[in-house]
LOPAKE-611942 format. One line per field, with one value per residue (C-alpha): residue number from 1; x, y, z. Coordinates in steps of 0.1 Angstrom, whole numbers, padded with zeros to 4 digits, always signed. Layout:
N
k	NUM	...
c1	X	...
c2	Y	...
c3	Z	...
END
This chain:
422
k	1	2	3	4	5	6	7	8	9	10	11	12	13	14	15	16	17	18	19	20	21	22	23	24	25	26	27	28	29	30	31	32	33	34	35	36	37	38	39	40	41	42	43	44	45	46	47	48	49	50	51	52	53	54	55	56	57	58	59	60	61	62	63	64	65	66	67	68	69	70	71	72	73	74	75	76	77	78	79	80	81	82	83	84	85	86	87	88	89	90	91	92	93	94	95	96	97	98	99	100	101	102	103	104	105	106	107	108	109	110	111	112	113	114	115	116	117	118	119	120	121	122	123	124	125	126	127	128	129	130	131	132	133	134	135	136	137	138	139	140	141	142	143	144	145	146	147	148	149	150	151	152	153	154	155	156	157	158	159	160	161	162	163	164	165	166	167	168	169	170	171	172	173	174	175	176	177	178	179	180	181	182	183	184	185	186	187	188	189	190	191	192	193	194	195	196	197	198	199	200	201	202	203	204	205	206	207	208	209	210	211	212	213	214	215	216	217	218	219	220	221	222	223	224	225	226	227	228	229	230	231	232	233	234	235	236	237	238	239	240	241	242	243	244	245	246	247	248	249	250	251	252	253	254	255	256	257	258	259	260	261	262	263	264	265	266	267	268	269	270	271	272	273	274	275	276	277	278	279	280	281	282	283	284	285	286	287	288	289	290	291	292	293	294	295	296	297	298	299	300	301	302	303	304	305	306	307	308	309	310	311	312	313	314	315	316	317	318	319	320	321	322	323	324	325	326	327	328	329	330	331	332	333	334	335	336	337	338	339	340	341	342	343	344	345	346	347	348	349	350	351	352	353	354	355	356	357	358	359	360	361	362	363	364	365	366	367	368	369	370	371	372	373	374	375	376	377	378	379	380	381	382	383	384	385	386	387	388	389	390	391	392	393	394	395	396	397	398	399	400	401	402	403	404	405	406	407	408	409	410	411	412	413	414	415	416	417	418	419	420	421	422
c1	+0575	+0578	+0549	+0530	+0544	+0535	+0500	+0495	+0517	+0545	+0576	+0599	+0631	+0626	+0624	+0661	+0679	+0688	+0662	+0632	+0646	+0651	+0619	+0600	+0616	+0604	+0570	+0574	+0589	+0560	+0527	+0539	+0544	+0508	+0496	+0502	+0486	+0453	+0450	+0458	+0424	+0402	+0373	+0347	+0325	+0344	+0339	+0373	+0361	+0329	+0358	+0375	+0350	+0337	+0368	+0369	+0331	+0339	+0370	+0347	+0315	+0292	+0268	+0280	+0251	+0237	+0266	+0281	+0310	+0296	+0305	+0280	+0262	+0284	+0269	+0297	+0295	+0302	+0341	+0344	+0342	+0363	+0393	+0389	+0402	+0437	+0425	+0412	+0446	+0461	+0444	+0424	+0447	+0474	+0447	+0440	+0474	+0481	+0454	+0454	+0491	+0479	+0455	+0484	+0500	+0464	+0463	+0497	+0483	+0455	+0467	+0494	+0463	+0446	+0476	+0480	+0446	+0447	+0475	+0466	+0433	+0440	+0482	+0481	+0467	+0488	+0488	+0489	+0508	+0489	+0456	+0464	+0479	+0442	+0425	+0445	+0438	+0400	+0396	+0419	+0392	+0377	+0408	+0413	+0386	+0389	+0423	+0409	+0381	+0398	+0376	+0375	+0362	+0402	+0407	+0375	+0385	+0422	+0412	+0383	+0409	+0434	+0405	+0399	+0435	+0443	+0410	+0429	+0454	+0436	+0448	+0413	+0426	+0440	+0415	+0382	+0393	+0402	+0368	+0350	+0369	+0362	+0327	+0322	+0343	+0318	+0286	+0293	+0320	+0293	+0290	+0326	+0322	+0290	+0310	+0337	+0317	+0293	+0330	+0337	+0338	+0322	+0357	+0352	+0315	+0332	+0360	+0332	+0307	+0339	+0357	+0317	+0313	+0346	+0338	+0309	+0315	+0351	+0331	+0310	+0337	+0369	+0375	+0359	+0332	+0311	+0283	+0252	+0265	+0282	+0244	+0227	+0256	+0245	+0207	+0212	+0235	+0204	+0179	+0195	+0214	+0201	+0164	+0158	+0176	+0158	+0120	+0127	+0144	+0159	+0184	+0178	+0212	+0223	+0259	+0244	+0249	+0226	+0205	+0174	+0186	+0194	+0152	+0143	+0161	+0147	+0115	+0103	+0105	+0134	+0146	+0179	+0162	+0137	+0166	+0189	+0161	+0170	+0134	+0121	+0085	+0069	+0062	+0045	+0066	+0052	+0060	+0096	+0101	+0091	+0116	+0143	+0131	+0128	+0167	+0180	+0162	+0178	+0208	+0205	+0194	+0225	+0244	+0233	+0234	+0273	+0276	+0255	+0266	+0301	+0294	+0274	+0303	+0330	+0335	+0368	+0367	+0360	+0374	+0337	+0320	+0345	+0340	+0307	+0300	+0322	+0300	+0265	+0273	+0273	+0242	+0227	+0241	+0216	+0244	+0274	+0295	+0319	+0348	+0333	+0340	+0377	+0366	+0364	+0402	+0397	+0368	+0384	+0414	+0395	+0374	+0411	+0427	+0397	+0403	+0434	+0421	+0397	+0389	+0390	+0355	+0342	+0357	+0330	+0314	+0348	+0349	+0319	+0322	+0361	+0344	+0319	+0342	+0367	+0334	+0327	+0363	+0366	+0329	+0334	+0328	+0362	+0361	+0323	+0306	+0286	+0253	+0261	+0281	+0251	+0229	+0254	+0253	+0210	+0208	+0232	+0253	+0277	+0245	+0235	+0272	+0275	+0246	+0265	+0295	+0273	+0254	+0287	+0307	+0273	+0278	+0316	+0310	+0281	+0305	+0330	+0313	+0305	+0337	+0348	+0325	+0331
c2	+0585	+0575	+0551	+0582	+0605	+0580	+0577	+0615	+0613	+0636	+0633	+0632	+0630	+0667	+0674	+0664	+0697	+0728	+0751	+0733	+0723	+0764	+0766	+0743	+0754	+0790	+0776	+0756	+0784	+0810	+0786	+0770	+0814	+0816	+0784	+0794	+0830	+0817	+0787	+0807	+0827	+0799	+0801	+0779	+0788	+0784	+0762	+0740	+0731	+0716	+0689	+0689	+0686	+0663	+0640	+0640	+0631	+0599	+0589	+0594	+0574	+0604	+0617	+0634	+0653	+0669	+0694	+0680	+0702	+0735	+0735	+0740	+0717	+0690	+0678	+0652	+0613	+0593	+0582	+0617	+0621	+0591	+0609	+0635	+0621	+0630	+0668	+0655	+0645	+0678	+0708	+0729	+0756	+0731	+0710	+0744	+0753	+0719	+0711	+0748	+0740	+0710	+0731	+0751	+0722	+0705	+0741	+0738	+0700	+0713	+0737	+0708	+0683	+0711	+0717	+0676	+0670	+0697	+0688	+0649	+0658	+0689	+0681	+0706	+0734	+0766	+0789	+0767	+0788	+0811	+0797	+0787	+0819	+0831	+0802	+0814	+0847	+0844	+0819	+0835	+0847	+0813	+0794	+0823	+0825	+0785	+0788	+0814	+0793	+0757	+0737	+0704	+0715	+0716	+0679	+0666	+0682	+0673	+0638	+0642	+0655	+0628	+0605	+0621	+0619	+0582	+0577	+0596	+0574	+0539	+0533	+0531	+0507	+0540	+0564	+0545	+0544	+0580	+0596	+0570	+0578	+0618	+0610	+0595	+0627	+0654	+0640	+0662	+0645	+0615	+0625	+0626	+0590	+0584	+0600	+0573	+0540	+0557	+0548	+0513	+0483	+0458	+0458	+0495	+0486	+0458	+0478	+0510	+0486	+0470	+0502	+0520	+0491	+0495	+0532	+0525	+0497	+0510	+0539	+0508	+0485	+0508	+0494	+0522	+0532	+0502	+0485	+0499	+0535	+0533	+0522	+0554	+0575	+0566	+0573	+0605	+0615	+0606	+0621	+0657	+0661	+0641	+0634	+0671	+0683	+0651	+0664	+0695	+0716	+0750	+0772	+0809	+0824	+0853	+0839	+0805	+0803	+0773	+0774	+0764	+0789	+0818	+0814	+0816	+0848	+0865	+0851	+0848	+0870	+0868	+0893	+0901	+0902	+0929	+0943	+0947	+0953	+0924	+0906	+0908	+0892	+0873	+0837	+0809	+0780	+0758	+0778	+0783	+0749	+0740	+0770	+0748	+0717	+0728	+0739	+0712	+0690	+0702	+0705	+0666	+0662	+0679	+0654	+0625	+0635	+0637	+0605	+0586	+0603	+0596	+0556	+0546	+0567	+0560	+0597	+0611	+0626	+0663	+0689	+0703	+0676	+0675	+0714	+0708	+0688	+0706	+0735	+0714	+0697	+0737	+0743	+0713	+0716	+0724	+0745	+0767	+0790	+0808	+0793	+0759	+0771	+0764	+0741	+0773	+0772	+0742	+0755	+0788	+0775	+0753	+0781	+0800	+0773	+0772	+0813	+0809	+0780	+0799	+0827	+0863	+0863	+0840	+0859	+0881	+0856	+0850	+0889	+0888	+0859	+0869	+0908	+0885	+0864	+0901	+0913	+0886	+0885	+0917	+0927	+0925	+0945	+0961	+0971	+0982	+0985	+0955	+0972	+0966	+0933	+0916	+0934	+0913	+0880	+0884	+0886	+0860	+0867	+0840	+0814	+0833	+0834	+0796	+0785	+0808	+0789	+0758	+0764	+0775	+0741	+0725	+0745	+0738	+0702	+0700	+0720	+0698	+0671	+0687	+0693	+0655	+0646	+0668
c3	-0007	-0048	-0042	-0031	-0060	-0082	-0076	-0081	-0113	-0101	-0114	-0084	-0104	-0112	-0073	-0069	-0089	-0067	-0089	-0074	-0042	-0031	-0048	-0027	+0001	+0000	-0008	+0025	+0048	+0032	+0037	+0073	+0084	+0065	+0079	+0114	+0113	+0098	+0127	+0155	+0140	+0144	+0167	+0181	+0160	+0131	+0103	+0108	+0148	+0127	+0109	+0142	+0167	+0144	+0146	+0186	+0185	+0165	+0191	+0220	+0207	+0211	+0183	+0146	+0142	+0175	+0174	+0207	+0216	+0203	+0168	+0140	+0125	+0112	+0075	+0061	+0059	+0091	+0070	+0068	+0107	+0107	+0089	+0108	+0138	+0130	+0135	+0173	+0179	+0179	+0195	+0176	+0163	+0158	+0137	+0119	+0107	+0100	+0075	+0065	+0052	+0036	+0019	+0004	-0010	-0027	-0046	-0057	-0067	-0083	-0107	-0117	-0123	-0142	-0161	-0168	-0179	-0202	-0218	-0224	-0236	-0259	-0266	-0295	-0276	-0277	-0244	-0214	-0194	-0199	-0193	-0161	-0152	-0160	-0141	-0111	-0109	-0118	-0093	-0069	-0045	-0035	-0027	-0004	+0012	+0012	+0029	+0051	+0064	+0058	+0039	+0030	-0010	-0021	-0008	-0023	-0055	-0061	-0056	-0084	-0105	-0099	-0106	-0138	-0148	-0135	-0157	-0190	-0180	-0182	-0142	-0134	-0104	-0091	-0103	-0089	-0053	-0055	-0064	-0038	-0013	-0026	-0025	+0007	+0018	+0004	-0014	-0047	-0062	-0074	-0107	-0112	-0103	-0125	-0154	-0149	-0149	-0179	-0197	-0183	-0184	-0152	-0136	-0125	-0117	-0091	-0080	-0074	-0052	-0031	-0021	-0014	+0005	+0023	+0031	+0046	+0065	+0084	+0105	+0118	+0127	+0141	+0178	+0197	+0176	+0174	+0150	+0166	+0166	+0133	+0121	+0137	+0123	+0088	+0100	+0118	+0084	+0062	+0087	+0091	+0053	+0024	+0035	+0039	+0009	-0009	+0004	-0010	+0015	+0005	+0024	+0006	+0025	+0017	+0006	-0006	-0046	-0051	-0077	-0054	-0030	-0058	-0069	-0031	-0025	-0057	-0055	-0021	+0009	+0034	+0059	+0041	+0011	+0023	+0041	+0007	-0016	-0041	-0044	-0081	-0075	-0047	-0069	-0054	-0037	-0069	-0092	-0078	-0074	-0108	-0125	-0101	-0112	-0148	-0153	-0131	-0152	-0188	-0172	-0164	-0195	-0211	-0186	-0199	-0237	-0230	-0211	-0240	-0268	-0254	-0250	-0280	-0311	-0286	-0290	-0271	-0241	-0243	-0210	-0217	-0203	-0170	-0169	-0170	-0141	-0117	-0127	-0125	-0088	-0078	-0091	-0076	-0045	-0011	-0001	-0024	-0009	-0021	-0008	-0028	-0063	-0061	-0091	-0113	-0115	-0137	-0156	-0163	-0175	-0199	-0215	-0218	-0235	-0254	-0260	-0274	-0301	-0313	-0343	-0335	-0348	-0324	-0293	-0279	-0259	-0242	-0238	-0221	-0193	-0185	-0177	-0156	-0140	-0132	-0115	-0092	-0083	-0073	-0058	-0020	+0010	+0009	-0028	-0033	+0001	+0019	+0012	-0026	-0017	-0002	-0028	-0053	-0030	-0024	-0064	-0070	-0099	-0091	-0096	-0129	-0141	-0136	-0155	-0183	-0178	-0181	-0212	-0228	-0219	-0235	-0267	-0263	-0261	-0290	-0318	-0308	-0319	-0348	-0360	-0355	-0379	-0405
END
């Protein structure tokens, strides 16, 4: 158990004293009553059997992708599937309020991360309490509908951030296996990992190629899976997910927040959009494609300013840039709901902190994003209606208000820099 506390960085010497102890119980007796109410509420249709269905696929040998077993289509990487045969061995709603728990706990871990990386990187900032008190409520809405749904996004992003800190840390040894294994969880957490090595040495080069090649190499050689399916696992993975993304595939949902897929549904006729009355202008599909392209591109751009600005002065690391690409892989992403932006908790706290650093004179923009990121949370079909709801979701104002949040962590990060060389 301290092995495992000390990977994470917790200090289990505090655990011991009756304060926390009746604390942590209360947390424990509260999620597990929580835990059980949301998995008895799964369905087979919902978005945990995917995970689950997914995991009992693997142990019998049988195809990932051709949604054997009724769920939805199933989108992760075969290691994925292969963690997820600890779900198959419970039945489904015992899976659910299991890993819905679980889920519980990685927020808990997440705000503490947050809190940590804040701290090492920007020790004199006033506040902190504070700002994560902000980051929590602002980002409120998505970890519940994450815990509602049970997603795999908190998992995939409390390992990024232990990467990052293990990384603040130097205990890269730590810090590279933990955003691999991220990645090869959920695609998105890659440029987390290319943000790493863009500040290494060979070592993490090494230790990044052996533990990929680990990853991809245990779904093939389990007992019970075997070679040739593990192979047409990572085919049929390609085939249905990256390829079609890759070729240009767009998914204009009416709750999708990806950039691509915010352009479709104000751009291009769909049936909810003709339904909700949020189409601006009918553009051609080249023309859309190249506004996409266009933005992505800058934003990439942007990215790799940081990364080689960052190697060649040797410049410090800034929570911009980390802010920044939690905000960019949303963007990017074929597919954002809204229970994936968990990551906001992070990038709100940082433009608090940030809040509290800065002039009065220079708060306005601050003024203007927190009213932004007040509206999202509380637009919903309970609060406003779902005509205006989906009105809200067809126009995407989440996408718009994380491009915001994105060229603001870019100007963060640039006057940064300025002020360390003056």
């Amino acid at each position: 158990m301290k092995n495992v506390l000390a990977l994470f960085f917790i200090d289990y010497t505090k655990l011991r004293s009756a304060k926390y102890i009746s604390l942590i119980g209360l947390f424990i007796i509260g999620f597990t009553i929580l835990s059980i109410i949301v998995g008895q509420d799964v369905n087979i249709r919902g978005d945990f059997t995917v995970f689950w269905q997914a995991g009992k696929n693997y142990t019998n040998g049988v195809s990932l992708y051709s949604q054997i077993g009724g769920a939805e289509r199933y989108i992760y990487p075969p290691f994925a599937a292969m963690c997820f045969q600890l779900f198959a061995l419970f039945s489904l709603h015992q899976a659910a309020a299991i890993f819905c728990f679980c889920n519980l706990l990685f927020w808990v871990l997440i705000i503490y991360y947050t809190q940590k990386i804040i701290l090492h990187l920007v020790p004199q900032s006033t506040h902190i309490k504070q700002a994560l008190l902000i980051g929590f409520i602002l980002s409120f809405r998505y970890f519940l509908y994450h815990i509602w749904f049970i997603q795999m996004n908190e998992l995939v992003l409390l390992l990024s951030l232990a990467a990052v800190y293990n990384h603040l840390l130097k205990r890269d040894s730590y810090a590279i296996p933990l955003v691999v294994v991220a990645t090869f969880i959920k695609i998105i957490p890659l440029f987390i990992l290319i943000w790493i090595l863009s500040k290494s040495n060979y070592k993490n080069y090494l230790r990044t190629t052996i533990y990929a090649i680990i990853c991809i190499l245990m779904p093939l050689l389990i007992k019970g899976r075997g070679v040739h399916t593990g192979i047409i696992d990572l085919q049929e993975y390609y085939v249905t997910f990256i390829q079609p993304f890759k070729e240009g595939r767009v998914e204009p949902e009416l709750q999708n927040y990806g950039l691509s897929a915010a352009l479709y549904k104000v751009f291009s006729y769909t049936a909810d959009g003709d339904k909700y009355h949020y189409i601006i202008s009918i553009l051609p599909t080249t023309t859309i494609n190249l506004i996409y392209k266009s933005i992505i591109a800058l934003l990439l751009l942007a990215f790799a300013g940081m990364l080689i600005y960052s190697r060649l002065k040797k410049a410090p690391i800034s929570l911009f840039e980390i802010s920044f690409i939690l905000l960019f892989t949303h963007l990017a992403s074929g597919i954002t709901w809204e229970y994936h932006l968990v990551s906001l908790i992070f990038v709100i706290s940082v433009m608090a902190v940030d809040y509290f650093n800065s002039k009065n004179k220079t708060r306005a923009v601050f003024y203007i994003l927190g009213f932004l990121l007040f509206f999202n949370l509380i637009i919903g079909g309970d609060t406003v209606g779902y005509y205006l709801y989906y009105k809200s979701c067809g126009y995407s104002l989440l996408t718009w208000l994380l491009l915001l949040l994105c060229i603001y962590n870019i100007v963060g990060y640039i006057k940064q820099r300025k002020a360390m060389l003056n």
